[in-house]
C-alpha positions in Angstrom: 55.5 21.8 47.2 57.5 20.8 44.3 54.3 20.5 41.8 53.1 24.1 43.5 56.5 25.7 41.9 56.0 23.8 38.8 52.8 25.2 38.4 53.9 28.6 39.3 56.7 28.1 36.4 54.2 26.9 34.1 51.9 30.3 35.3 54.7 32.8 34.3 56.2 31.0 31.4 54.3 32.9 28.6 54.1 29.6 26.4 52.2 27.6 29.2 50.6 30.2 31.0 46.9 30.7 29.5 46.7 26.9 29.8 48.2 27.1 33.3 45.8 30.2 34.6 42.4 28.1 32.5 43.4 25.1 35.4 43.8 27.7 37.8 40.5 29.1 37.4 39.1 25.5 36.7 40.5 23.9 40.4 39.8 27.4 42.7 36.3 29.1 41.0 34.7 26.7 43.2 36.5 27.2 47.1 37.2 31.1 45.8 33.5 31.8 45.1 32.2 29.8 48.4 34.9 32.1 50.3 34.1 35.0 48.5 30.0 34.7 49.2 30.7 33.9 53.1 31.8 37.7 52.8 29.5 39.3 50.4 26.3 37.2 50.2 25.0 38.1 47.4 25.6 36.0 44.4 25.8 38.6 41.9 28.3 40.4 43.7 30.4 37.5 44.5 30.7 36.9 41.0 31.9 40.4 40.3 34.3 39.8 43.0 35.6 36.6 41.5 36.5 37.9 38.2 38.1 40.8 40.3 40.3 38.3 41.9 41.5 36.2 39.2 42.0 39.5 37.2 44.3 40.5 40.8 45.7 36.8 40.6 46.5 37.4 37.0 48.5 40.6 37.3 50.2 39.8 40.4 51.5 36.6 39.8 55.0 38.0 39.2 55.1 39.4 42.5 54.0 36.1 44.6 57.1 34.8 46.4 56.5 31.9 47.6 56.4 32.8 51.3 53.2 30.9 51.4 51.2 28.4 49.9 49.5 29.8 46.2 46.2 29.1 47.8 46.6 31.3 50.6 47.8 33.8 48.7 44.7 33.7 46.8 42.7 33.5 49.6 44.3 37.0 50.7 43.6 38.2 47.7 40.0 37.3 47.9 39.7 38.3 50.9 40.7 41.6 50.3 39.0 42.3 47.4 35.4 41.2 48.9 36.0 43.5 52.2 37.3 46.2 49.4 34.1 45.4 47.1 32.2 46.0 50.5 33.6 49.3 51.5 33.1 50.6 48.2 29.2 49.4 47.8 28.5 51.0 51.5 30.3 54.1 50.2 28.5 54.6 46.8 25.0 54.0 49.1 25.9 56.6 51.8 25.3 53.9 54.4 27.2 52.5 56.9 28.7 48.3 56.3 27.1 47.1 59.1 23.9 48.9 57.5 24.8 47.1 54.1 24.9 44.3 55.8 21.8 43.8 57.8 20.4 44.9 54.2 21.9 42.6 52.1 20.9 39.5 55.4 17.1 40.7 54.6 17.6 40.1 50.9 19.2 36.7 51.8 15.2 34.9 52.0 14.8 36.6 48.6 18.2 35.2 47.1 17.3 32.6 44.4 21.3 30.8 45.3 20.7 30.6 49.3 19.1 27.7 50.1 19.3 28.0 54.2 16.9 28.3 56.5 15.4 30.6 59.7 18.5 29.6 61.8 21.4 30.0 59.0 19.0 33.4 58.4 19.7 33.8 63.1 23.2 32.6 62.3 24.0 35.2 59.6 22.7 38.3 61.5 24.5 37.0 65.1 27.7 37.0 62.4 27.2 40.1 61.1 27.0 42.3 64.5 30.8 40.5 65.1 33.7 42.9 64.0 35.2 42.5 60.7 38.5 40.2 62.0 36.0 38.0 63.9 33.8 37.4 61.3 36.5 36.7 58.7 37.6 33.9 61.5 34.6 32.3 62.2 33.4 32.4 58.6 36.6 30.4 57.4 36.7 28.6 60.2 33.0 27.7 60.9 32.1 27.6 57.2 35.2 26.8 55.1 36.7 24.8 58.3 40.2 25.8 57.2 42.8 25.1 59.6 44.1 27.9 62.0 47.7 27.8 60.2 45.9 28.6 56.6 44.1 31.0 57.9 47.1 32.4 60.1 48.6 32.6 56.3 45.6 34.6 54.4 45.1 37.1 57.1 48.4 37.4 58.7 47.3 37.0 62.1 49.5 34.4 64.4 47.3 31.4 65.5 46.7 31.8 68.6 45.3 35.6 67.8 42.7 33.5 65.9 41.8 31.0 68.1 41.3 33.8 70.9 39.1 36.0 68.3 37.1 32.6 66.8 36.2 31.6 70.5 35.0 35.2 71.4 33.2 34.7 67.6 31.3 31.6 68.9 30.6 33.0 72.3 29.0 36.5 71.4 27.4 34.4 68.3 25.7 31.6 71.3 24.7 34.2 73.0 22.9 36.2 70.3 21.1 32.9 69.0 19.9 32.0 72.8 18.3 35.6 73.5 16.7 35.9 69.6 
């Protein structure tokens, strides 16, 4: 914790900071971008996101209090701007996100930086008929296998709200697999 606020110092101090934010970017493009693309999909349009983020990061560092780790307070971040990003790009195409979706699941197979299969294709489509909150669960959960309490921290849900909605996640997700 001690070597988080050190960091953070070194962040907002205007001598160290573009070295600081360069090792920000260097230790969380990876985990941001792999969260990011669990939202979006599409690898163009997690990158857009990215740079969204670390701009967000960037101007709202003054504001981060500490109330949580600097990692979930990216996450949050991230998180926010992918479902954002989403709700815009079903907007602008007059469709609705679950539309956008399925849409963007079909151009999965055709997706150059997916390298899954027919059943991650199955997995993918039982995700994206969950609701927003219960996808965002099992994704980080499933996929990232962050703990409950992180997660608790990005989405500001108490734990046990998220164990309930990642066990209904698994359970409509079985049972759309089984009958497909």
């Amino acid at each position: 914790m001690q070597e988080e606020q050190e960091f953070i110092k070194q962040l907002l101090n205007t001598k160290t900071q573009n070295q600081a934010f360069q090792r920000l970017i260097l230790d969380y493009q990876r985990p941001l971008y792999n969260h990011i693309r669990t939202i979006v999909l599409n690898h163009d349009d997690t990158d857009d996101v990215l740079q969204n983020t670390f701009i967000k990061i960037f101007q709202h560092l003054k504001n981060f209090k500490g109330d949580s780790k600097l990692f979930s307070w990216m996450y949050r971040i991230a998180t926010n701007e992918a479902l954002t990003f989403l709700k815009q790009k079903s907007k602008i195409s007059s469709i609705s996100s679950e539309t956008l979706q399925n849409k963007t699941i079909d151009n999965l197979e055709a997706d150059v930086f997916f390298d899954g299969n027919e059943i991650q294709l199955k997995l993918q489509k039982a995700i994206a008929l969950l609701p927003e909150k219960q996808q965002l669960v099992f994704k980080m959960k499933y996929f990232e296998e962050l703990k409950y309490e992180t997660i608790s921290e990005i989405l500001g849900t108490s734990v046990g709200g998220l164990k309930a909605s990642y066990h209904i996640a698994v359970k409509k997700i079985e049972a759309f697999v089984s009958t497909n």
